[in-house]
N, C-alpha and C positions, 0 to 999 in steps of 0.2 A: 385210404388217404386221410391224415391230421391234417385237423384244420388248429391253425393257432388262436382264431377265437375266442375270448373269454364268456361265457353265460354267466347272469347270474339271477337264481330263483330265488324269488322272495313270496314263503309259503309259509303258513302254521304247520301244516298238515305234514309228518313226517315220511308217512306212506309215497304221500305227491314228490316230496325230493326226492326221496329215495328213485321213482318211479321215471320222473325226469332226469334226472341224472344220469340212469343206466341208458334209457334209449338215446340220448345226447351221448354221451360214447361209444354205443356201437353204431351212429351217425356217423364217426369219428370226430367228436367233439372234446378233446379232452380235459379241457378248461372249466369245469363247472363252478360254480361257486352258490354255494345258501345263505338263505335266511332266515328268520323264524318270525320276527317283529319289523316294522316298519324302522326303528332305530336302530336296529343291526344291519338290514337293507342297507339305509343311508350310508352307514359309514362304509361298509363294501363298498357302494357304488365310490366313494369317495376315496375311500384307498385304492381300489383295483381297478377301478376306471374299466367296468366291463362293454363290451359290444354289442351286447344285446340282452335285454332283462324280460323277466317272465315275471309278474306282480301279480301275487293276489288282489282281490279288492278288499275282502273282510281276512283284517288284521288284528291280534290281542291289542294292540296298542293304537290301532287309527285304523283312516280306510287308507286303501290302494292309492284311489284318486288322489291324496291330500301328496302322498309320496309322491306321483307321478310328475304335480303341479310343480312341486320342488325341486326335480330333476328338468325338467322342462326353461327352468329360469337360467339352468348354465348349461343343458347338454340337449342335442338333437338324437341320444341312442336312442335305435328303437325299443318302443316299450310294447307288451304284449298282455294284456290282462287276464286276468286268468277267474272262472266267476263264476257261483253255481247262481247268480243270477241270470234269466233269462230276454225278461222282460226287453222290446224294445228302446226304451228310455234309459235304462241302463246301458246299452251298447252304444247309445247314441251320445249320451255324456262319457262315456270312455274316449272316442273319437274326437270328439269337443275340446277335453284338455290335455289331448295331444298322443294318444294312446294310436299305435299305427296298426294292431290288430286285437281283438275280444275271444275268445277260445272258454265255450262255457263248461262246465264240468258235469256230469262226468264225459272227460273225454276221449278221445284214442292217441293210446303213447303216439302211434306215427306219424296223426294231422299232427299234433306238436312238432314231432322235430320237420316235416312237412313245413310247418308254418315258420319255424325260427330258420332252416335254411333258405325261406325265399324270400326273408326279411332282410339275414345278410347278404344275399347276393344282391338285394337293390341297395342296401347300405354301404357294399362295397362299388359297385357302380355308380352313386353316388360320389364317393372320395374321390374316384376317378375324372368326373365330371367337374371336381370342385377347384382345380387345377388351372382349366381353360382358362379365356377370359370370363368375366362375371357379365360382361354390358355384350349382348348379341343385339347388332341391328341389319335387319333384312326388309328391304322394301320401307311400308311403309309404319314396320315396327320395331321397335327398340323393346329390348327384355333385358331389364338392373336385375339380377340374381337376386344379391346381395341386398336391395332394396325389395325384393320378391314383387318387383311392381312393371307395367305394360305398356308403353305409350305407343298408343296409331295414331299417327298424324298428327303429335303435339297434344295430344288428350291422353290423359290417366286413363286406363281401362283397369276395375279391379276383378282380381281371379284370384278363386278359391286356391289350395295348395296344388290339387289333384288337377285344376286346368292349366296351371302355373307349369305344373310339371309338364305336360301333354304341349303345352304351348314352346316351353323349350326346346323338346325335343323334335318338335317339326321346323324350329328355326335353326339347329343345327343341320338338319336333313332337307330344305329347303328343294322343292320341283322331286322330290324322291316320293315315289310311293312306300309306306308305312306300313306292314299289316296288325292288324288287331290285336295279333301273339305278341308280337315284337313291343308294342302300346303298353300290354296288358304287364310284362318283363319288367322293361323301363320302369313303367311311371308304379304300380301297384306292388313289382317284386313277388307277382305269383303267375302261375302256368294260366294258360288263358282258361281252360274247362271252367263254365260257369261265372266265366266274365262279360260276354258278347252283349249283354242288354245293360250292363252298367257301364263298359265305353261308351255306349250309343248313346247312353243320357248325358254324359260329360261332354262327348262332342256336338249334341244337339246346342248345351249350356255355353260352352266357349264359343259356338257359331253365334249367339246371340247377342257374345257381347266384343264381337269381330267385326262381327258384316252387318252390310249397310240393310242388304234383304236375307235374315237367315234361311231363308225358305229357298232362298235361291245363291247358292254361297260362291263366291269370285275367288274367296283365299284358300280356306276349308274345303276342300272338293274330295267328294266319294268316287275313289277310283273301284268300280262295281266288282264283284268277289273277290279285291286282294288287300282294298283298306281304305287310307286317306292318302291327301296330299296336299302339302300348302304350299300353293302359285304364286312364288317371286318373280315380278318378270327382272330382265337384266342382269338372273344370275348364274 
């Protein structure tokens, strides 16, 4: 199966294009597109207006970051950085300004095309989602998309992106049990293996700033071996 998706990589390293471009094809990716410099990057992204970008961070002409920031001012595509940096403070300023996954090197052709098909399948489930209406109100919460912003009960509540997301899709799904897998799809755009203790910290984090006792949760509730579930009543 072709996917009509456009890639495009932005690498010094000619080995690295080369190396991602052939397994992004027989991904069936046929769209690839390179770069060599952050200013040849730009102007790709700018002409071909690609679906998903793979960025080094050390570039001959800047870093990664400085591009990323750039793109980030007019496009939400996801961006993937690519880093034979390993350090934690590194991964965590990639994510900072706006980076939606870190892939250090050296690494394996397969987590790549691995990692860039489950980027677009939540970027395409996203387009899909961006359709509905934007203002979700259930009970006693209104969710502005568009404004990425929370209100219960007439109070601003603020959320991170990742519980913004999780919070939506339990107000679409309303009294439905949720599984973890399905959480992990949605809102992260990867297979749940090695996700189970980072939902658990996201839904500990959004019960806190939900409920009146998070210890004891009314909206948020653990439906035991199969997930969550947020109690609307009257719906």
């Amino acid at each position: 199966m072709v996917n009509n998706e456009k890639i495009l990589v932005i690498d010094d390293e000619e080995d690295i294009l080369r190396l991602i471009k052939t397994v992004l094809k027989k991904e069936g990716i046929e769209h690839v597109l390179t770069a060599a410099t952050a200013k040849e990057g730009m102007a790709q992204f700018r002409q071909q207006k690609p679906d998903l970008i793979l960025l080094d961070i050390m570039l001959p002409d800047g870093e990664g970051y400085d591009v990323c920031k750039e793109i980030r001012t007019v496009s939400r595509v996801p961006i993937l950085f690519l880093s034979a940096k390993t350090e934690e403070i590194d991964k965590i300023l990639g994510f900072a300004i706006g980076g939606d996954d870190y892939i250090t090197k050296p690494f394996s052709p397969k987590e790549v095309a691995y990692r860039v098909k489950a980027q677009l399948r939540r970027a395409s489930y996203g387009k899909e989602q961006e359709k509905s209406d934007p203002i979700i109100a259930k009970g006693p919460f209104i969710l502005n998309e568009e404004k990425a912003e929370l209100i219960k009960n007439g109070e601003t509540v603020e959320l991170k992106r990742k519980e913004l997301g999780l919070m939506k899709h339990f107000l679409e799904n309303p009294n439905k049990v949720i599984s973890k897998e399905r959480l992990c799809d949605v809102v992260w755009g990867e297979d749940f293996i090695g996700f189970d203790n980072t939902i658990m910290v996201h839904i500990r984090r959004l019960r806190e700033k939900i409920e009146d006792q998070p210890s004891k949760p009314i909206y948020l509730t653990t439906v035991k071996g199969l997930g969550y579930k947020l109690v609307i009543e009257d719906e």
